[in-house]
N, C-alpha and C positions, 0 to 999 in steps of 0.2 A: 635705830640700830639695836639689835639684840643686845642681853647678858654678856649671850658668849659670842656674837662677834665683838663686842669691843674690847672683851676681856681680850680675844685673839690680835686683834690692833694694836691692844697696848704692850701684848707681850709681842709682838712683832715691833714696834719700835724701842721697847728695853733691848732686846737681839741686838738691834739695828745700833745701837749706841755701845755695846759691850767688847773693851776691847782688852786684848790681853796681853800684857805685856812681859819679854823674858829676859832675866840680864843677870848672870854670878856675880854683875860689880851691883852692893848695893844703893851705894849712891846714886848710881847712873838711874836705877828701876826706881827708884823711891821719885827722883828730878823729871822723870819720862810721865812718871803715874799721874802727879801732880799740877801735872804741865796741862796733860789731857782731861783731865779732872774738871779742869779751870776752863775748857772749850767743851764741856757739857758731857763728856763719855762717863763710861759706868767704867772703872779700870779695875780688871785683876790682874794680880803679880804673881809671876813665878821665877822661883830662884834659878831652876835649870830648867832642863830639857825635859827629863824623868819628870818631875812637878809637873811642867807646862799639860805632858799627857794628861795625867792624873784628872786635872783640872776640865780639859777638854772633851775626857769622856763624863766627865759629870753634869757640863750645860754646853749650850752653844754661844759660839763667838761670831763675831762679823768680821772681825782684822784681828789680827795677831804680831808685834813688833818682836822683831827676836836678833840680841846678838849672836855672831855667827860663835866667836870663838868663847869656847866655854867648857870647861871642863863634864866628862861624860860624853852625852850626844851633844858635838857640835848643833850650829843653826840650821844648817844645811837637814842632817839628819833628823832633826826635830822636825822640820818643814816636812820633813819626808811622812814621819811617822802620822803629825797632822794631820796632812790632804788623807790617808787613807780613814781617818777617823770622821772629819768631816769636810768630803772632797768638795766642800761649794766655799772653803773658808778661805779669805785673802789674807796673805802673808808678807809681808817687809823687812825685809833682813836689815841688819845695820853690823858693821864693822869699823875698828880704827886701824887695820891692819891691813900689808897688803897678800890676800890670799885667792890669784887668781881663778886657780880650778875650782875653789867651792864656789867662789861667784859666778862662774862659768856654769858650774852643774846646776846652781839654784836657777839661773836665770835661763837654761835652755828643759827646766821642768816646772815651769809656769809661776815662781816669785813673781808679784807684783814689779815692785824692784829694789835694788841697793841702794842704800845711803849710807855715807863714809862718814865716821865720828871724825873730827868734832861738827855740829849741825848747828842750826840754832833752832829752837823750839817753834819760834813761826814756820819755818820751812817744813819741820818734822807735822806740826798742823795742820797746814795746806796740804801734805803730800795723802796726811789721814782723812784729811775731807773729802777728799776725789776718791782714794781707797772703797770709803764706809760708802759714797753714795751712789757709785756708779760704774764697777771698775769691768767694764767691759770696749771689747775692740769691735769697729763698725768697718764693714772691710766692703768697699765700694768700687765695681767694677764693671765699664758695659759688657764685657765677653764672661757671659756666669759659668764656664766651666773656667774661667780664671780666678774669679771670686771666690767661688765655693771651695778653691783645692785650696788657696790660700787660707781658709776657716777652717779648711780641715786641718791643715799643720800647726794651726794657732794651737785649735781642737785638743790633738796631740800631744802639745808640746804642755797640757793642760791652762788654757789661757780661754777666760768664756770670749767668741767669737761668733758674731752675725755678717750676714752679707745682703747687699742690694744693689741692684743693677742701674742705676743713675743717679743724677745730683739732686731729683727732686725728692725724689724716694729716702735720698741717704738724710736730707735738713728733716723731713716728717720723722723718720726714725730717730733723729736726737730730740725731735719735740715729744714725740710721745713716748721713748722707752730710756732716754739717756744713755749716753755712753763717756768714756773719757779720754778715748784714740779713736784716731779716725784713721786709717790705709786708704786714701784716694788717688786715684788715677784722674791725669789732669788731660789726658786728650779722652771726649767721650761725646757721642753726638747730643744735641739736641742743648745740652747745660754740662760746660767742663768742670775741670776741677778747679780752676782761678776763682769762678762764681761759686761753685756748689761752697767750699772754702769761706769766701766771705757772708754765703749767707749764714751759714750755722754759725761763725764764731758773732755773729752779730744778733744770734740769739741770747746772747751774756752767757751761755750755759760754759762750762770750763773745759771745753775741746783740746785736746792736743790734738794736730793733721801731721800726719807723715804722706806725703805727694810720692807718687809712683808713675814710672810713664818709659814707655818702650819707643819713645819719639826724639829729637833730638829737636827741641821743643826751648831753650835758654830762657825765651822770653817767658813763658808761661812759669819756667823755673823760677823765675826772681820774682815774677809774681805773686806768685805764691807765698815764697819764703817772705815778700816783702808786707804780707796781708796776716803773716804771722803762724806759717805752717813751721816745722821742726825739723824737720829734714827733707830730701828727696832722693829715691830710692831708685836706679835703673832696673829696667827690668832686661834679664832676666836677672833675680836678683838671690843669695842664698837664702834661706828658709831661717839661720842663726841670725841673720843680718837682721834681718826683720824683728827677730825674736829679742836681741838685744835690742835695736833702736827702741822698740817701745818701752822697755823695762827703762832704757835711759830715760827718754823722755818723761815718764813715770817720775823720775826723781828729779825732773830740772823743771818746776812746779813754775816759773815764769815764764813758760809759754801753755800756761795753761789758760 
């Protein structure tokens, strides 16, 4: 290996571990910094919103924690201003409040997702572990004008989004590019989604499955859900439904 490829390696995984975290209580940022400090991240603080900018045109982040309510630019806001600064960054809002519309707005303009104070610090770790390493949706469908419009709303809604047209295609896509949501449709010829399912989660890799299926199909339902999928989705199904389910499942790091 070169100088400067490994120089380039190594400052791609300082990136990769750099995260930033934003909170006016400072207790909570100092307890949050410290927590992830201790699971190996590179952490920067910032007091607000304003700061957090400052900050993030000055290097780049991999994840970003941010409470929502905060004097100046809410989370919400800040998230906004972010993604324009640098639109590949993943963001996790956290509130102890309940403030339906901004979680509404964060989560139908592509948040990672929510988590409600109070948390406990393993939860808030796991949820950064799947964040930092892999925070992409794998959207698996045999009929690819069904697949692709669903990646394209993902797309939209700004959420990174791939598609593959079977089960076998979709276990090789988690062995070699990783993901941390799978959209699987469980009637599909040749390898459903009961199988496609059990094999990737049996790769240990940390899959969430949300099962989708325009079939009146029960059994395959419980299958599913009994092999450790998160939800299942009828089709035809809204575009917000989906949008939320994953953000939830995002945050509920035990069916990961």
């Amino acid at each position: 290996m070169t100088g400067d490829r490994a120089m380039q390696v190594q400052e791609d995984t300082q990136r990769s571990k750099r995260v930033l975290v934003i909170d006016d209580e400072e207790g909570m940022r100092i307890t949050l910094a410290a927590s992830l400090e201790l699971e190996g991240y590179e952490v920067v603080e910032a007091r607000d919103g304003a700061h957090a900018l400052e900050l993030v045109r000055q290097q780049e982040f991999t994840l970003v924690i941010s409470d929502i309510r905060m004097p100046g630019l809410n989370g919400v806001e800040t998230f906004r201003e972010l993604k324009r600064i640098q639109p590949e960054l993943t963001v996790v809002l956290m509130t102890g409040f309940a403030l339906e519309k901004l979680i509404e707005e964060a989560i139908a303009e592509g948040v990672y997702t929510v988590i409600h104070k109070p948390f406990s610090m393993d939860h808030l770790a796991r949820i950064v572990a799947r964040a930092v390493d892999s925070p992409a949706v794998l959207v698996v469908d045999d009929i690819p004008k069904v697949a692709d419009s669903i990646v394209a709303v993902l797309r939209a809604a700004g959420l990174s989004a791939h598609a593959v047209h079977d089960g076998r295609a979709a276990v090789q896509h988690v062995l070699e590019r990783g993901i941390d949501v799978c959209v699987l449709d469980l009637v599909m010829p040749d390898q459903d989604g009961v199988t496609t399912c059990a094999q990737m989660r049996g790769l240990k890799k940390r899959v969430t499955v949300i099962a989708m299926t325009g079939h009146a199909v029960p059994e395959m339902v419980s299958a599913i859900l009994s092999k450790g999928g998160y939800a299942c989705l009828h089709k035809p199904f809204d575009a917000r439904e989906l949008i939320h389910t994953i953000a939830r499942a995002r945050g509920d790091v035990a069916h990961g």
